[in-house]
Structure formats: structure tokens, C-alpha cells
N, C-alpha and C positions, 0 to 999 in steps of 0.2 A: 297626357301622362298616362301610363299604363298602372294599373293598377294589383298589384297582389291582392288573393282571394285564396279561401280555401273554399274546397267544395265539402256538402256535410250531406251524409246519406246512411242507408243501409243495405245491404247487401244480403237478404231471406235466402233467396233461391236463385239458382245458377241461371234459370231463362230469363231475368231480369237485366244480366251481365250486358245484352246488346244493347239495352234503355241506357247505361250507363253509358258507352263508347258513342251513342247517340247525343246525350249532353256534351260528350267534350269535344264531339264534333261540331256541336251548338254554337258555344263557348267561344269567343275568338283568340286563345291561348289557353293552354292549361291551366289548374288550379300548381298556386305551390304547394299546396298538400293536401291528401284525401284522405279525410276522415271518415268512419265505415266502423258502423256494429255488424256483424255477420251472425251472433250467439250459434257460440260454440258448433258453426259449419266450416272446419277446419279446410273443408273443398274451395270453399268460397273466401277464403283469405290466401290459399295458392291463387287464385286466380287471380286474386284484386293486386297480390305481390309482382306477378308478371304484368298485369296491365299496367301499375306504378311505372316498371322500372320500362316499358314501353314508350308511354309519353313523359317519361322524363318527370316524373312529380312524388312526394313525399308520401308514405302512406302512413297513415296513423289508427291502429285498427282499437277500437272500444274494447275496453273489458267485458266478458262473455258474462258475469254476474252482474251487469245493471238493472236486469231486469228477466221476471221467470218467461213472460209472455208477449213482446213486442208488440204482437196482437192487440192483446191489452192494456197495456201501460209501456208509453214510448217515452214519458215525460224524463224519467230518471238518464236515461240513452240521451236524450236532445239538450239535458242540462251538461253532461259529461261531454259532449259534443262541442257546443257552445263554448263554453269553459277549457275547452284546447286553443280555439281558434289565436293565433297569436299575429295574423295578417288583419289590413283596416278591415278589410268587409269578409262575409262569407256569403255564399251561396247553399241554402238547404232546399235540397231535391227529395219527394219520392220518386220510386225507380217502375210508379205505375203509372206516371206521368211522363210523358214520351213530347219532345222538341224535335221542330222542323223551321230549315228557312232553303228559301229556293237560292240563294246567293251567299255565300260568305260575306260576312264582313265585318268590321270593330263598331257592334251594337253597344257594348257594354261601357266601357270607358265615357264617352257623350252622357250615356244615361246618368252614370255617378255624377261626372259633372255639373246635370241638371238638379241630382238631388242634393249635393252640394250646398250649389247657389241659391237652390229655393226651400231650403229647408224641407226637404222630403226624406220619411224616417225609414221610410222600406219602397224595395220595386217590385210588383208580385205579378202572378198571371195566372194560366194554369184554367181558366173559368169564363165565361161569358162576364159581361156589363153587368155589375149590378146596378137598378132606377139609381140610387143616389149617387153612383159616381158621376162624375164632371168631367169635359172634356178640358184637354190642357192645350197649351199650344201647338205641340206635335199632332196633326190626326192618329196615328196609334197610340197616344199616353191621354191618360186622364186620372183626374184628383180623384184619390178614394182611401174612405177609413175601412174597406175592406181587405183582409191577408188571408191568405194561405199558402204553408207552408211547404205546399208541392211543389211548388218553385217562388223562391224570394232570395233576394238580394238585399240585406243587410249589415249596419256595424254590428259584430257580436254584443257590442258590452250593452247595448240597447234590449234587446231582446234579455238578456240573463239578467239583466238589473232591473229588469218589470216580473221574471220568473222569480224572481228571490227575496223580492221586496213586497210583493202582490198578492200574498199567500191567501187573502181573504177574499179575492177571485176563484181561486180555483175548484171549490168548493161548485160555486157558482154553474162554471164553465165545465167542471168535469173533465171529461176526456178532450175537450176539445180544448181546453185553457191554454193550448202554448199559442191556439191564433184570439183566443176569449181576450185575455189580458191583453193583446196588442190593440186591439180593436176598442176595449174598455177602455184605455186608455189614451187613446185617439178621441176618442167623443168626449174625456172627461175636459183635455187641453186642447183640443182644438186642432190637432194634428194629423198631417198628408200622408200619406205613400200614393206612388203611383202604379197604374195598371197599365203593361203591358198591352195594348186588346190585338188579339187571335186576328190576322188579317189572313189574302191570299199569299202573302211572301212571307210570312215569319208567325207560327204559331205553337202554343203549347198546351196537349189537350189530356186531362184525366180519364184515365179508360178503366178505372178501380178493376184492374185484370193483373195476376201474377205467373201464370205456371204460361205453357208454352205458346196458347193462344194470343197473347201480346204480340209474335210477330205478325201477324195478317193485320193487326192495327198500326203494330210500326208500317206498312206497307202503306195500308191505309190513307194513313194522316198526309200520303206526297199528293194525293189525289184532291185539286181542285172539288171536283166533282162530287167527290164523298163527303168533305167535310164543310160541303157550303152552305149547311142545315145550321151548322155548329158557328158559323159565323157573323147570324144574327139574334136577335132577342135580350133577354135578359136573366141572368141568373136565379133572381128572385122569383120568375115565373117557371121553372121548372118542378113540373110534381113529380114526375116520376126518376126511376135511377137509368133508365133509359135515352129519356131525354138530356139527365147531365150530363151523363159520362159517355165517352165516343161510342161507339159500337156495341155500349153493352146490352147482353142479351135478354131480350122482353119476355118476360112472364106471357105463358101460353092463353089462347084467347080469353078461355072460359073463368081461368083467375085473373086477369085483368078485368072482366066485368064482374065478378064477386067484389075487389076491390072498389071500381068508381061504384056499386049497390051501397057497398058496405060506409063510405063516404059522405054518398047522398041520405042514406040513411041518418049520420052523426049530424049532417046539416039540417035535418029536420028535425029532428030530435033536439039542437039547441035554439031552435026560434023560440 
């Protein structure tokens, strides 16, 4: 059974546009509707207007006052978001997170189905293994109460009914509460999502990159060769923004050993 989705994003800056035609190339059908804060880049809702009426899907664009700084406060944008969705699942993307699979084909639909049947609350990816996830039946999937919402696959009313009822997380969580509360709340009941994991045929990597430099990582990402660093370890053991994120660019020698000094120093300093 196919399943209706909307997709949920933002649209900053115009070089991010190909990350998007990249997801719904991902995608094994379009979203019935794309939903898109742009704040107030009147360029970038022409754009997202013709790419709608392109692939045939609904656009639904945010109010330009939810919020002064995206930057800084995305929360009020991904509640407004959320609170549109009117399809079972949605799909929330950032557009600095870039999807690759060497084959087409109906990924999606199976996965629902497995979380379905097994009671799995979210599908997320986007990140290396984290130690506590577990492997599941499928070798690419395993149990994890880890999310991030640079790419998941969830029911909307799941997600907006832990935002709105959960108030005394966010404090907690900060900026990071719209993945804090999903996660706090997985460990309080007991509850799955599952993890995508990054293989050689189908993967999706964060490169925390916006303006034009993302296409050499779009490019990037089809190379076996390049991204076969990125396809092992575990998330938890990444110190640096280097090592998370695909190709991002490493601090010059001399501040990179100021930093592991400055480190080694806090570790001796707490024995």
C-alpha cells in the first residue's frame, strides 16, 4: 500500500534548492504536499512554486512571522509545520543533509509497514551508529531511541503531542528539544524508532554546509571511495565537527593542537 506523506522543510537560500530535487529524487514518489518556511525570501517561494507545480505536489509555504531568526529559534516554524500535516506520516528534512541511493526503488512503503507492525515510533538516519542502537532484522535497520530531525519519518500527531504537552523538557533540551523530548520520552516508555544505517547503496549524510559549497559534497556523497570513512564507527565517538559532518572543513593545524592542549589540559585539571 502506498502511502501519502508530506514533506516538511525550509527553504534559507537558493543553493540549497538542488538538496531538495535531491530528496525527491530519494523519495520513491512525491510528497502530496511540501511544506517550506522560506522567511520572507520572496525568491525562494518563486522557486519552491515552480518546483511544486513540476513534480506535481501541493505547496504549502509558513508564515514569514514565526519566527525573527531560524538560526535561532526553529521551534515555533516545526510546530506550525507539524500542525499542517493533514497526510498519516510526514517526512522532516534539513536541506544541509543531502540523500543518495545507487538504484531506485520503493524503500519507503516496507519501512512503514515494519513500523507498523512493530510498533516503531519514528525512522531517522542522517548520522553514524550510535553504541546503544541495536541491530534489527533487516542488516541496514536497527532499534534506537536516538532522532534527528535531519531526516525522519514520522506520524505528525506523535511528535506535536510530546511538543505541546512536554513543556517542562524544553527548558531542559533547549534548542535542541524538538529531538530532546522525542528521545526523553523513548527512554521514559520504553519506546523504538529505527535507524536507517548509511551503507554503500543507500545513504544520508549531514555536511552542516549552506551557501554554494554543498554542491562538491552533493557530488561527493556518489563516491564509494569518499564516503567510506563515514561508514563506519559510531556516533558517540566523534569529537570533532570534522569527523561528524561529511567534508566539513578542519580547523588549521596550529588551532587544532591549541584545541586537543586545551582538552588535555581540562583533563588534568579534573583528576
Amino acid at each position: 500500500m502506498q502511502r501519502d506523506y508530506a514533506l516538511l522543510t525550509n527553504l534559507i537560500t537558493a543553493e540549497s534548492l538542488p538538496v531538495l530535487r535531491d530528496w525527491l529524487a530519494f523519495m520513491p514518489y512525491p510528497p502530496k504536499r511540501l511544506i517550506c518556511y522560506c522567511g520572507y525570501n520572496e525568491g525562494n517561494k518563486a522557486l519552491l512554486r515552480d518546483l511544486a507545480e513540476e513534480v506535481g505536489t501541493t505547496l504549502v509555504i509558513a508564515p514569514d512571522t514565526l519566527t525573527e531568526d531560524i538560526r535561532k529559534s526553529d521551534l515555533p516554524v516545526l510546530e506550525w509545520q507539524f500542525a499542517q500535516v493533514e497526510e498519516a506520516y510526514c517526512l522532516k528534512i534539513s536541506l544541509d543533509t543531502i540523500p543518495y541511493q545507487k538504484e531506485p526503488g520503493d524503500w519507503l512503503n516496507p519501512l512503514i509497514d515494519t513500523m507498523e507492525h512493530e510498533g516503531f515510533v519514528f525512522l531517522t538516519g542522517s548520522t553514524r551508529l550510535f553504541r546503544a542502537d541495536t541491530p534489527y532484522r533487516d542488516p541496514d535497520l536497527y532499534r534506537t531511541q536516538r532522532i534527528s530531525l535531519n531526516f525522519v519519518i514520522m506520524r505528525p500527531e506523535f511528535w506535536l503531542e510530546l511538543f505541546r504537552t512536554r513543556s517542562d523538557l524544553k527548558a531542559e533540551y533547549g534548542r535542541f528539544a524538538c529531538e530532546g523530548i522525542v528521545e526523553h520520552h523513548c527512554r521514559e516508555k520504553g519506546l523504538y524508532g529505527l535507524r536507517l544505517a548509511n551503507t554503500s547503496a543507500r545513504r544520508v549524510f549531514h555536511v552542516q554546509i549552506w551557501d554554494d559549497r554543498i554542491n562538491a559534497r552533493r557530488e561527493a556523497i556518489r563516491s564509494d571511495a569518499k564516503v567510506a570513512h563515514f561508514l563506519t564507527g559510531y556516533e558517540d565517538d566523534q569529537r570533532y565537527p570534522w569527523d561528524r559532518y561529511f567534508m566539513f572543513p578542519r580547523h588549521p593545524l596550529m588551532r587544532r593542537i591549541r584545541i586537543a592542549l586545551g582538552r588535555m589540559r581540562r583533563q588534568a585539571l579534573s583528576r
